[in-house]
Each structure stands twice: as structure tokens, then as C-alpha cells.
OpenMM code with the backbone's topology and positions (N, CA, C; nanometers):
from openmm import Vec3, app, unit

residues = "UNK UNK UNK UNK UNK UNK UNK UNK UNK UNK UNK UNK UNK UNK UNK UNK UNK UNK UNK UNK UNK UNK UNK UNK UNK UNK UNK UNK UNK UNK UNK UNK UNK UNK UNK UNK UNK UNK UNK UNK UNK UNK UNK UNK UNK UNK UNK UNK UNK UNK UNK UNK UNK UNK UNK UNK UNK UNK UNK UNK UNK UNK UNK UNK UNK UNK UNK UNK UNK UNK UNK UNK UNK UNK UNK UNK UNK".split()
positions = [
    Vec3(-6.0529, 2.6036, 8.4178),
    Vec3(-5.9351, 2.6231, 8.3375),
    Vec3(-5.8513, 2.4957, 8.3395),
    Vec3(-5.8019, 2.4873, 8.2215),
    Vec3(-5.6935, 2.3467, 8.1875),
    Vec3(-5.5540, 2.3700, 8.2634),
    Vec3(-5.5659, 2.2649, 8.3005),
    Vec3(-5.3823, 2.2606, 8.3236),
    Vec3(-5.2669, 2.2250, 8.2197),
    Vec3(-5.1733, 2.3305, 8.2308),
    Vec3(-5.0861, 2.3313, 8.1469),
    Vec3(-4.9393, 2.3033, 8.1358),
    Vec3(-4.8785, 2.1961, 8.1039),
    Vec3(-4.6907, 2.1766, 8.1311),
    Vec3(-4.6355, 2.2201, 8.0023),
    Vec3(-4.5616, 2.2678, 8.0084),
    Vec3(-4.4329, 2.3247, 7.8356),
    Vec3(-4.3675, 2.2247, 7.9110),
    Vec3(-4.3177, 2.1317, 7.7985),
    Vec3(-4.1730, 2.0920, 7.7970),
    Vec3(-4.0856, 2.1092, 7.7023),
    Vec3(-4.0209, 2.1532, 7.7219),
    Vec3(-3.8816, 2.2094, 7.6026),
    Vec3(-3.8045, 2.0681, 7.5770),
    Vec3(-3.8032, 2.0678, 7.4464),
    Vec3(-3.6887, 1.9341, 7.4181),
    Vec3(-3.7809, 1.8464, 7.3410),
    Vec3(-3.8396, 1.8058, 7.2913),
    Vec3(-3.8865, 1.6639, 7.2195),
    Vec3(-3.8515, 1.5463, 7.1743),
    Vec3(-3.7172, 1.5457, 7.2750),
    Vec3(-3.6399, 1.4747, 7.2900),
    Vec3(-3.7042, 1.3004, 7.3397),
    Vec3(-3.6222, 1.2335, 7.3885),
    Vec3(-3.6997, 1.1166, 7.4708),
    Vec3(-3.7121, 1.1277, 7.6143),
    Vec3(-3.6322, 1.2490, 7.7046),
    Vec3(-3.6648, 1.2804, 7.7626),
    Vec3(-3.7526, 1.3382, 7.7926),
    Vec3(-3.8007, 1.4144, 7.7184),
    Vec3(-3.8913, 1.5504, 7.6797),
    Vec3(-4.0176, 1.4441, 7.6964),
    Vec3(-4.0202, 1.3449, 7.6155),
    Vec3(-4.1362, 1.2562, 7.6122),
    Vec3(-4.1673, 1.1943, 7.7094),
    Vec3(-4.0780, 1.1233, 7.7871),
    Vec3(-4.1193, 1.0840, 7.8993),
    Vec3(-4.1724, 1.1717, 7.9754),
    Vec3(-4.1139, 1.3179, 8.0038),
    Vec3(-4.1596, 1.3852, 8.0607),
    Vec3(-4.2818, 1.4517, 8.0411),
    Vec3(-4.3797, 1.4700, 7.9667),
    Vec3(-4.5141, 1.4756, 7.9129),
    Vec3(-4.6100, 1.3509, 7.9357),
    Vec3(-4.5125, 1.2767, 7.8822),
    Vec3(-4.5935, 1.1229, 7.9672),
    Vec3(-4.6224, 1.0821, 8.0962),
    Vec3(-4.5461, 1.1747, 8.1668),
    Vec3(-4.5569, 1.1364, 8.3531),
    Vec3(-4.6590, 1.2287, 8.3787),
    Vec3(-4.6177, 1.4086, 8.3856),
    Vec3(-4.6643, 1.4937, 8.4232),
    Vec3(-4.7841, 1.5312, 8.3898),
    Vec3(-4.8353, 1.4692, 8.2610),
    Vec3(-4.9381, 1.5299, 8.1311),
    Vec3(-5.0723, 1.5037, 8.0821),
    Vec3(-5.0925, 1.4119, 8.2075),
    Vec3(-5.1779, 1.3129, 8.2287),
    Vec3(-5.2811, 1.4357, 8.2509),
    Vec3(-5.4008, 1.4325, 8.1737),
    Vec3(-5.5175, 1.5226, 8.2133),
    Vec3(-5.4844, 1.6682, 8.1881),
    Vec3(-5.3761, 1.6735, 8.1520),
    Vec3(-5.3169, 1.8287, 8.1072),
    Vec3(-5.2895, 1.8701, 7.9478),
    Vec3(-5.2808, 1.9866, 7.9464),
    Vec3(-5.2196, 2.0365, 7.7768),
    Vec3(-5.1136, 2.0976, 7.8082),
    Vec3(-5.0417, 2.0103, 7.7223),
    Vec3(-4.9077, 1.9949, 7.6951),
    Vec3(-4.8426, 2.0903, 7.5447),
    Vec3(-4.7630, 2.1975, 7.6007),
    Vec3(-4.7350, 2.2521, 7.4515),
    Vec3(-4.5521, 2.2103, 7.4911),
    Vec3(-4.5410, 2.1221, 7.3638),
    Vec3(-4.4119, 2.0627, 7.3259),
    Vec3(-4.3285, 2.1552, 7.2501),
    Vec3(-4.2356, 2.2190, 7.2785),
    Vec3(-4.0940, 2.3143, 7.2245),
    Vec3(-3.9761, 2.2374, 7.1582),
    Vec3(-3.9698, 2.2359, 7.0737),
    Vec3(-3.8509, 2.2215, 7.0533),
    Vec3(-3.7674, 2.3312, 6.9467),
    Vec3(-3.6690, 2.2712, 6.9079),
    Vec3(-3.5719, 2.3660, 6.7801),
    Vec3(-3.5674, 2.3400, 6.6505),
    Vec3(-3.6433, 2.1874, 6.6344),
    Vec3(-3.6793, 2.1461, 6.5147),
    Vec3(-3.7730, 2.0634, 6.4554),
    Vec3(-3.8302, 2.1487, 6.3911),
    Vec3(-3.9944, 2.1115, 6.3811),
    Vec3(-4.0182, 1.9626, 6.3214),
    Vec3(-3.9186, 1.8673, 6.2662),
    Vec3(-3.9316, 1.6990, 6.2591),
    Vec3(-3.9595, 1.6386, 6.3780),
    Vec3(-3.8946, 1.6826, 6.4847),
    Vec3(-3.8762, 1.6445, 6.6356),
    Vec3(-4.0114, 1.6566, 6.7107),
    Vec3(-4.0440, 1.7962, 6.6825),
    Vec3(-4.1858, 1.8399, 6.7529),
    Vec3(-4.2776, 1.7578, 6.6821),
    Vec3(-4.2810, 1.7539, 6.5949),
    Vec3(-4.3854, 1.6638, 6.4822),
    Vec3(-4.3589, 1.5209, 6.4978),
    Vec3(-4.2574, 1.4895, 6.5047),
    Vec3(-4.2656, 1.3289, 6.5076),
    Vec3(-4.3341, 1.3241, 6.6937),
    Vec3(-4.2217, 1.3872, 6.7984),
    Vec3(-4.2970, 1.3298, 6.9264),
    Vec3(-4.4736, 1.3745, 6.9223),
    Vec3(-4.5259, 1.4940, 6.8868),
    Vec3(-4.6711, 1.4982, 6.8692),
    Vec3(-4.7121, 1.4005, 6.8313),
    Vec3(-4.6650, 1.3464, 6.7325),
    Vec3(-4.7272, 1.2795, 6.6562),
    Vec3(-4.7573, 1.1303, 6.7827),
    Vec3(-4.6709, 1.0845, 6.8081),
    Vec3(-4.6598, 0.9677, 6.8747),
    Vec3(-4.7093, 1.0315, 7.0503),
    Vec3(-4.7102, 1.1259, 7.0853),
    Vec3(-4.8348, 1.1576, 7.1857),
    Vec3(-4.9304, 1.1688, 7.1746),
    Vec3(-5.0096, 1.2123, 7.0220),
    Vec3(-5.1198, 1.2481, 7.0516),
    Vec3(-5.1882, 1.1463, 7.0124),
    Vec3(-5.1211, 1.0537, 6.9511),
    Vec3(-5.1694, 0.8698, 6.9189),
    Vec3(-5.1709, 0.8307, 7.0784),
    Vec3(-5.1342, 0.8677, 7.1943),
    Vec3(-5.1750, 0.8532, 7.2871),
    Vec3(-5.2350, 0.8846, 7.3596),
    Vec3(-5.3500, 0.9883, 7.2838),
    Vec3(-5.4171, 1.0553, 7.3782),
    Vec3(-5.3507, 1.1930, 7.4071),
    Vec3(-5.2925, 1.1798, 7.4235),
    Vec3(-5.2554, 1.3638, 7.5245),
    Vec3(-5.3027, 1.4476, 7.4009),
    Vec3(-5.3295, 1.5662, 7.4937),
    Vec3(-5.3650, 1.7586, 7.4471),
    Vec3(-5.2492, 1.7928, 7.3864),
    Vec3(-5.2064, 1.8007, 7.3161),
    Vec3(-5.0914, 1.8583, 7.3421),
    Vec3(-5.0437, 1.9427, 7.1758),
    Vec3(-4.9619, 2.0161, 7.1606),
    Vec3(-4.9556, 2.1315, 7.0555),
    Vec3(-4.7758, 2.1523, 7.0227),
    Vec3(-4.7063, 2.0832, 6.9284),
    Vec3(-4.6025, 2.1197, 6.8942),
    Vec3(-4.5869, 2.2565, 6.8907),
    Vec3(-4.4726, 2.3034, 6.9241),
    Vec3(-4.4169, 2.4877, 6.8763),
    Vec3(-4.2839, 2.4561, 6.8840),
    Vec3(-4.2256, 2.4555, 6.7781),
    Vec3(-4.0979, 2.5251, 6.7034),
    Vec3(-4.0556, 2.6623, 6.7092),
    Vec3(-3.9264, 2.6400, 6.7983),
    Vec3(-3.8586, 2.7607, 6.8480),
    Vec3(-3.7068, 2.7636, 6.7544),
    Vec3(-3.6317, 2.8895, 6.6932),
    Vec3(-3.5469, 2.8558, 6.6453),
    Vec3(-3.3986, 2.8825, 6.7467),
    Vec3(-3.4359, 2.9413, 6.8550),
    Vec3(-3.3314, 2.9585, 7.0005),
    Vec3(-3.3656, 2.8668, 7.0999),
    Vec3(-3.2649, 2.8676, 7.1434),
    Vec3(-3.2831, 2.7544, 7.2686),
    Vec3(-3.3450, 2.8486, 7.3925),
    Vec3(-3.4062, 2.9184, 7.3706),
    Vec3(-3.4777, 3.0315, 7.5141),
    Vec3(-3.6106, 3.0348, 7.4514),
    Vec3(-3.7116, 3.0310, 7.5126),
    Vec3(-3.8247, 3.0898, 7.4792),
    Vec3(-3.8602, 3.2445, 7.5059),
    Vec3(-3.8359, 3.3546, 7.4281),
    Vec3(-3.8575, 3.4865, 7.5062),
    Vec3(-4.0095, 3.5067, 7.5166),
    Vec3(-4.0150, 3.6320, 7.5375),
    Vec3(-4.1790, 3.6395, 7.5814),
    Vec3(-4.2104, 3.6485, 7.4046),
    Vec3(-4.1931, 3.7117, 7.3714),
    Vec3(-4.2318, 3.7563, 7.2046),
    Vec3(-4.2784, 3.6142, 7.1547),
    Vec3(-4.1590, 3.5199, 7.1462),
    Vec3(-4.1722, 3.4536, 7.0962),
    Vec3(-4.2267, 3.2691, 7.1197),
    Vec3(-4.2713, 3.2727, 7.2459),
    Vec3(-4.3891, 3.2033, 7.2854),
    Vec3(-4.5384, 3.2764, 7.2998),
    Vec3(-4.5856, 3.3524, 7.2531),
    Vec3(-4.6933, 3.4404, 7.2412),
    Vec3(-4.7813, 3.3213, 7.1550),
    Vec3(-4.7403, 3.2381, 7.0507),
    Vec3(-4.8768, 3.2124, 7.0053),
    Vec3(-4.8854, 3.0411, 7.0996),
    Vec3(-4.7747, 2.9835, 7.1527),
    Vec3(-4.8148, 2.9000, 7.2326),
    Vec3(-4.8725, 2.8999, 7.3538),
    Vec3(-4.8719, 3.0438, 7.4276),
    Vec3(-4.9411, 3.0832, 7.5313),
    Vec3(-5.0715, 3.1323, 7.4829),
    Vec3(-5.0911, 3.1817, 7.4181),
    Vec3(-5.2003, 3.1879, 7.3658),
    Vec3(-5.2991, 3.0575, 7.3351),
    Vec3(-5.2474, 2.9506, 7.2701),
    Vec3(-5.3008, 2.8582, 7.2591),
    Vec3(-5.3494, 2.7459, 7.3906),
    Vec3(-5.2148, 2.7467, 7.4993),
    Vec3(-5.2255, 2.7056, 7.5645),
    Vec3(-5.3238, 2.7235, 7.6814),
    Vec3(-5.3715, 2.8797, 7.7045),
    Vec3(-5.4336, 2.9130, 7.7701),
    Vec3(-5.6164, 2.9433, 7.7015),
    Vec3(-5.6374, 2.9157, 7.6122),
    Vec3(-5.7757, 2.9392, 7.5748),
    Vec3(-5.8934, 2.7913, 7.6122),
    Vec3(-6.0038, 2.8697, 7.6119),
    Vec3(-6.0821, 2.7316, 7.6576),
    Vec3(-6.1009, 2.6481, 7.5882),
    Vec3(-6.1386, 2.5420, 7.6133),
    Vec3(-6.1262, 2.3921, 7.5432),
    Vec3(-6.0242, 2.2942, 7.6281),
] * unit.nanometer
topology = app.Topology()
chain = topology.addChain("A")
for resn in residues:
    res = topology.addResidue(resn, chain)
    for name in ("N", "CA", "C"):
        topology.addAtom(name, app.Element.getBySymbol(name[0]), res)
């Protein structure tokens, strides 16, 4: 099984933080607005990393509504 970090924010923090931790891992990136998630994907996965934008429109992830990033995050591959 893969190892997995969420980082909330897609911020430049957010990025660094995928960049340290994310190394050899899948990374599902959260944020609140899907330019943000899309632009940092974009510029991670030009670096290599696993990793899967999800656009949240609350600043909480509830269970409901991380269901298809856990889902994703946890399947094989």
C-alpha cells in the first residue's frame, strides 16, 4: 500500500509542504479554489509527485465530502 499526505492549502506553504513530506508518497492537494489546486498540481506534478488536486468549497473537510479523495487516495496504483 502507498503512502499518503493531504495537505490542505495550495498555498506556497501547502507546496513546500508536499515537497518535503511527499517524496515517494500520494499526495491529495485540498484547497477552496480550484485555480490554486490546478495551478500548484500543475507545477508538482511537472515534478514528479503522485499527487491529485480536490476542491473543497469549506474550509473543513467533512467525511461526506472527502469521500472521492479518499477513495482515490487509497486505491492501488
Amino acid at each position: 500500500m502507498t503512502d499518503v499526505i493531504v495537505v490542505i492549502g495550495a498555498g506556497q506553504i501547502g507546496q513546500a509542504i508536499a515537497r518535503r513530506v511527499g517524496v515517494g508518497k500520494r499526495i491529495v492537494l485540498a484547497d477552496m479554489r480550484p485555480d490554486n489546486a490546478n495551478a500548484a498540481a500543475q507545477v508538482l506534478g511537472n515534478a514528479g509527485y503522485d499527487l491529485r488536486p480536490s476542491m473543497r468549497r469549506r474550509a473543513t473537510l467533512s467525511m461526506d465530502s472527502s469521500r472521492e479523495p479518499r477513495a482515490w487516495a487509497t486505491s492501488p496504483g
